[in-house]
C-alpha positions as CSV (number, residue, x, y, z in Angstrom):
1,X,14.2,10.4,-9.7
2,X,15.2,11.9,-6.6
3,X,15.2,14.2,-3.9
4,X,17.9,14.9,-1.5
5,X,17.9,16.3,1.6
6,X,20.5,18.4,3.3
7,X,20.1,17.7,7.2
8,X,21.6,19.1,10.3
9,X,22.2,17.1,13.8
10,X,19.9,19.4,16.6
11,X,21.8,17.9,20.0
12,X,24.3,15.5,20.3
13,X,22.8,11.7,19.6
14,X,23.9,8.1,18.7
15,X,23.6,6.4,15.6
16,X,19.9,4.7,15.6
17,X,20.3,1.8,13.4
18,X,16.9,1.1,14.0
19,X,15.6,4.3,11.8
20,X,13.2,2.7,9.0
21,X,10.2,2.5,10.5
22,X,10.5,6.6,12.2
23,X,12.0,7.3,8.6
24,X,8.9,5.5,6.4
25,X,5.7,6.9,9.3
26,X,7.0,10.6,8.2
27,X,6.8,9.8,4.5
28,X,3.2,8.3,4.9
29,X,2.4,11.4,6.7
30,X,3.4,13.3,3.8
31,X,1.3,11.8,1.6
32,X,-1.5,11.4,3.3
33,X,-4.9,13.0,1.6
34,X,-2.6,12.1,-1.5
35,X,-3.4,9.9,-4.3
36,X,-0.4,8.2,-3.3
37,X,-1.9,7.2,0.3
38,X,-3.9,4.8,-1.4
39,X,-0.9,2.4,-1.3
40,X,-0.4,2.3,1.8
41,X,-2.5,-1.0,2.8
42,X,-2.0,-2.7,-0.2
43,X,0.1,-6.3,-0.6
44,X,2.5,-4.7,-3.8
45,X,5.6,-2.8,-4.2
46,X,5.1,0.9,-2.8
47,X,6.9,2.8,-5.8
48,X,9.6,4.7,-3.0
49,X,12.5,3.9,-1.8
50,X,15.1,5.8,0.7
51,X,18.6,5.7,1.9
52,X,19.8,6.1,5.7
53,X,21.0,9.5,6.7
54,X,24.5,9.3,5.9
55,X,27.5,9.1,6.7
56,X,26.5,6.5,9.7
57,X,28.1,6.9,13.3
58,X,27.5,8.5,16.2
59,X,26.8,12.9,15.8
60,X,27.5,15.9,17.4
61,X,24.7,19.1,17.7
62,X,25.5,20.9,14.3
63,X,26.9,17.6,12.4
64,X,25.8,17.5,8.8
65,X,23.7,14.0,7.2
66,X,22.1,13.1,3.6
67,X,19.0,11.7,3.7
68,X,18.0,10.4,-0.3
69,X,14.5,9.6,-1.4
70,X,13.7,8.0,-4.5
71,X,10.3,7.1,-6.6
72,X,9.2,6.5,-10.1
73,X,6.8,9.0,-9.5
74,X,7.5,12.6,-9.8
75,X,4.5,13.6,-8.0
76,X,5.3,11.8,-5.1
77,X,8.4,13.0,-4.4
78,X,7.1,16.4,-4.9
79,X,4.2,15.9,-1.4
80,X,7.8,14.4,0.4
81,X,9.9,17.1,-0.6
82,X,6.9,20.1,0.5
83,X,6.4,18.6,3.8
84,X,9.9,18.5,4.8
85,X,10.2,22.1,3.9
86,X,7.2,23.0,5.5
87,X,8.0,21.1,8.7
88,X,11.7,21.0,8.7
89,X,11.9,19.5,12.2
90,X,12.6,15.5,11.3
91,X,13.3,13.2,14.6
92,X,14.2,9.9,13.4
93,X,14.1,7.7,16.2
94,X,16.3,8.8,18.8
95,X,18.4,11.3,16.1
96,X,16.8,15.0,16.3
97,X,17.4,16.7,12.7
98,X,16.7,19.9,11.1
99,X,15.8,20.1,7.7
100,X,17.8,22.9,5.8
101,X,18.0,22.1,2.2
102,X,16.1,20.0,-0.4
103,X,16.7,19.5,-3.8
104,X,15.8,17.3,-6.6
105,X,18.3,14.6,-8.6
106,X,17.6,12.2,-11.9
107,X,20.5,9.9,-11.7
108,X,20.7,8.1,-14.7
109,X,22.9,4.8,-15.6
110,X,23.9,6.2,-19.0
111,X,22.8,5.3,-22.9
112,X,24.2,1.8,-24.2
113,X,27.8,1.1,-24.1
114,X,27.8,2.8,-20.8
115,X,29.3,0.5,-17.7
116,X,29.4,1.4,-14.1
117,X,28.8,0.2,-10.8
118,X,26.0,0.1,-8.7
119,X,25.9,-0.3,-4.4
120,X,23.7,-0.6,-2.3
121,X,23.6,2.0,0.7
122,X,21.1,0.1,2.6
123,X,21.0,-3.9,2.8
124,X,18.6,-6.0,0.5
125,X,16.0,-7.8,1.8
126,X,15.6,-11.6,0.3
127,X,13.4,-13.9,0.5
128,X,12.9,-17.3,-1.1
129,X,9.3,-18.5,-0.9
130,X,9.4,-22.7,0.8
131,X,7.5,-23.7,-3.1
132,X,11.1,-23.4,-4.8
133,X,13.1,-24.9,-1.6
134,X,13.5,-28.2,-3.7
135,X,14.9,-26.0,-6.6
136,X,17.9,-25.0,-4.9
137,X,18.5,-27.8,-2.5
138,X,17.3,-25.6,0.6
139,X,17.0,-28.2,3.5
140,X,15.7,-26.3,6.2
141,X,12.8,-27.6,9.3
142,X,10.1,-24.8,8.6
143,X,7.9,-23.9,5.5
144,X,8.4,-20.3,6.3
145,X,10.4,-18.2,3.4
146,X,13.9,-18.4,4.3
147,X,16.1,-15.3,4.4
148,X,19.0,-15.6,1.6
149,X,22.3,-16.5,2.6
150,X,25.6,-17.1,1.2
151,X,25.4,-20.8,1.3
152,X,22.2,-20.7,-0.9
153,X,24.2,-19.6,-3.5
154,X,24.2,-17.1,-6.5
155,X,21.3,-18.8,-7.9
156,X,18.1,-18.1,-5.7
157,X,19.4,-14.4,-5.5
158,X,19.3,-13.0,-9.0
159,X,15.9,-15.1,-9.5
160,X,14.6,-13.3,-6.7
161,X,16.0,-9.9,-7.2
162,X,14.9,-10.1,-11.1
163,X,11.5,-11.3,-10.1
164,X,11.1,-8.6,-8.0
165,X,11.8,-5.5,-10.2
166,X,9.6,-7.7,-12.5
167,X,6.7,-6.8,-10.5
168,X,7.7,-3.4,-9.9
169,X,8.1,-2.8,-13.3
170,X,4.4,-4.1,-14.5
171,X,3.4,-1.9,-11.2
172,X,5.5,1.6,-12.7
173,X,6.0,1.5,-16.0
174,X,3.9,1.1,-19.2
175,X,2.4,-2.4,-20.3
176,X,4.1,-2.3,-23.8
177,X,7.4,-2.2,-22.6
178,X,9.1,-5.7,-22.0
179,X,10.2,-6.3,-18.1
180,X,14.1,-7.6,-16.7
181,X,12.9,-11.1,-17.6
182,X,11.0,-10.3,-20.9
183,X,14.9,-9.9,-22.9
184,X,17.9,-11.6,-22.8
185,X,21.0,-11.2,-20.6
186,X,21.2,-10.6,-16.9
187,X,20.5,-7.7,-15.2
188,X,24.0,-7.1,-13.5
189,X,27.0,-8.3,-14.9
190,X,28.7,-8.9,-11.6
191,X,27.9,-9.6,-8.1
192,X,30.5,-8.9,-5.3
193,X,29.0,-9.6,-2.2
194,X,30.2,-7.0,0.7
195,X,28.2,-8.5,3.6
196,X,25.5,-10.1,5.1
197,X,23.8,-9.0,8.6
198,X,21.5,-9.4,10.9
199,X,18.7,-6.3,12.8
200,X,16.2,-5.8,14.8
201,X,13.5,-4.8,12.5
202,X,9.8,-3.3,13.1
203,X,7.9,-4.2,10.3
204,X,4.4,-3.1,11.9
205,X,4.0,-1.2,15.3
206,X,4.5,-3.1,18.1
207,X,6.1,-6.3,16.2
208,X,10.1,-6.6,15.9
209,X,11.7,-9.3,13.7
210,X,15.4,-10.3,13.4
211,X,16.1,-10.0,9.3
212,X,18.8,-11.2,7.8
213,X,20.2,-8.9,5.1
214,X,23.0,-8.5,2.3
215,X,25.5,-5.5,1.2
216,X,26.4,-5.8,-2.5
217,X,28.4,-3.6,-5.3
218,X,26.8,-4.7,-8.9
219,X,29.0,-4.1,-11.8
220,X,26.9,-3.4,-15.4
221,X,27.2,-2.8,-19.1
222,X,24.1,-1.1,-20.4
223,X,23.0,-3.3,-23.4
224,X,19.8,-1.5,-24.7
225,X,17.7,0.9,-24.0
226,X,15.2,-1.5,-22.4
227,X,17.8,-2.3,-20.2
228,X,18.8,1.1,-19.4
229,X,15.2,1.4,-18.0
230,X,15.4,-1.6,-15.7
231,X,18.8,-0.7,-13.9
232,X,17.2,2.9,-13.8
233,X,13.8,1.6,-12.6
234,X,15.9,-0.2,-9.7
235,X,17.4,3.1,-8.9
236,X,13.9,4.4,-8.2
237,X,12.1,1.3,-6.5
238,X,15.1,0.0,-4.9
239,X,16.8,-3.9,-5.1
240,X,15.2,-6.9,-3.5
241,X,11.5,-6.6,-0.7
242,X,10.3,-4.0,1.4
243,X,12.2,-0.9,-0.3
244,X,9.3,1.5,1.6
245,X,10.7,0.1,4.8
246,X,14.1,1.5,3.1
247,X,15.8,-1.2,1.6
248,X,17.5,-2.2,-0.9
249,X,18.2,1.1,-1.7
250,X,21.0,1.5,-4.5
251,X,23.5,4.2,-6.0
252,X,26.0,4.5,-8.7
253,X,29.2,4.8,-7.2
254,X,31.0,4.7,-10.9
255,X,29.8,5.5,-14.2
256,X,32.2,5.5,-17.5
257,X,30.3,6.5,-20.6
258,X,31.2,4.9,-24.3
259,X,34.8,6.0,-25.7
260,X,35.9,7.3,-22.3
261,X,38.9,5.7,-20.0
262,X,38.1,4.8,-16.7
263,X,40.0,8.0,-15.6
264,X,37.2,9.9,-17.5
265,X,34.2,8.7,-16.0
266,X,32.6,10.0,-12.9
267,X,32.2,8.8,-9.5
268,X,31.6,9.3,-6.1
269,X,27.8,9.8,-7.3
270,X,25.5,11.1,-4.4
């Protein structure tokens, strides 16, 4: 589930790439006195996610941006969604907005037999913990986790990123219901790497890190319904760490259902 949000450029401003931590303190303030708030302090996954306002670049008073926000939880969503409406005035960093519109999206991969692609909009945060550095040959001089890279291979990646929406999955959906690594078959069937990337990146107030991050398109073939819930959970909670920080956040960019050409399917999926 999703909401999106129609929003229009107040004055003239340049493109803050540094938005995620303006963007996440006004979703904690709408959910504060929530049951949601609860989350806030705790070490786990924090069952949202949420794009940049798009398209990037530099704007003009009166230019139009998206802004998408994305959750498991319907109720959630719902506090975001109010306070936006309520307080339509949204300055993200140096980028003064008004909110005009807000409405509500289930995006959906499609039943089995179904194959699409999925992109990230935001880059996916990494990490590979120092205990599995001997695993995949990672000769590095600190026992700090090391931000994934290209020349770490394919490997390290898809262990992580499963592992991951493992968690989130035991976190957001019900116990009976087997996780990405509880059935066979990998959870993309191709990865094209777009990029990777280095920002600036304020992780708490008053501390700024350089991360390393990673652009991707991931081609899939739904293969059951269990796995139509994973690659539909990771449309919710995001790809990869630190999704309430907003990234990792994915969309469908192509979906083609079963017995339809490629022609036939849809695309350009908000």
């Amino acid at each position: 589930m999703r909401i999106l949000t129609r929003l229009r450029a107040r004055a003239d401003a340049a493109y803050d790439t540094a938005y995620h931590h303006k963007l996440r303190g006004r979703f904690w303030t709408a959910l504060e006195g929530t049951d949601y708030e609860e989350s806030h302090d705790e070490n786990r996954p924090k069952g949202f996610c949420y794009s940049n306002p798009f398209p990037p670049g530099d704007m003009q008073e009166g230019d139009e941006r998206t802004l998408l926000v994305a959750s498991p939880h319907e109720g959630l969503l719902a506090h975001v969604a109010a306070h936006l409406q309520d307080f339509p005035e949204l300055n993200v960093g140096e980028m003064p907005f008004t909110v005009e519109d807000v409405s509500a999206l289930s995006p959906d991969v499609g039943e089995p037999g179904t194959s699409g692609t999925i992109e990230t909009g935001t880059g996916v945060l990494v990490r590979i913990p120092p205990w599995r550095f001997d695993e995949y040959g990672i000769d590095v001089d600190h026992d700090e986790a090391e931000f994934w890279r290209p020349e770490h291979t394919m490997e390290p990646f898809r262990n992580q990123i499963e592992a991951n929406l493992d968690k989130k999955h035991g976190l957001f959906c019900p116990d009976y219901l087997p996780g990405p690594s509880d059935v066979e078959g990998d959870l993309f069937d191709g990865y094209e790497l777009i990029k990777t990337f280095a920002i600036p990146v304020t992780p708490t107030t008053g501390e700024t890190e350089t991360w390393v991050l990673s652009k991707w398109r991931f081609d899939y073939t739904v293969r059951s319904d269990d796995h139509r819930r994973h690659l539909n959970l990771a449309l919710d909670v995001g790809i990869g760490e630190r999704n309430s920080l907003g990234f990792g956040f994915v969309n469908i960019t192509e979906r083609t259902r079963p017995g339809e050409t490629e022609l036939e399917g849809e695309n350009a999926f908000p």
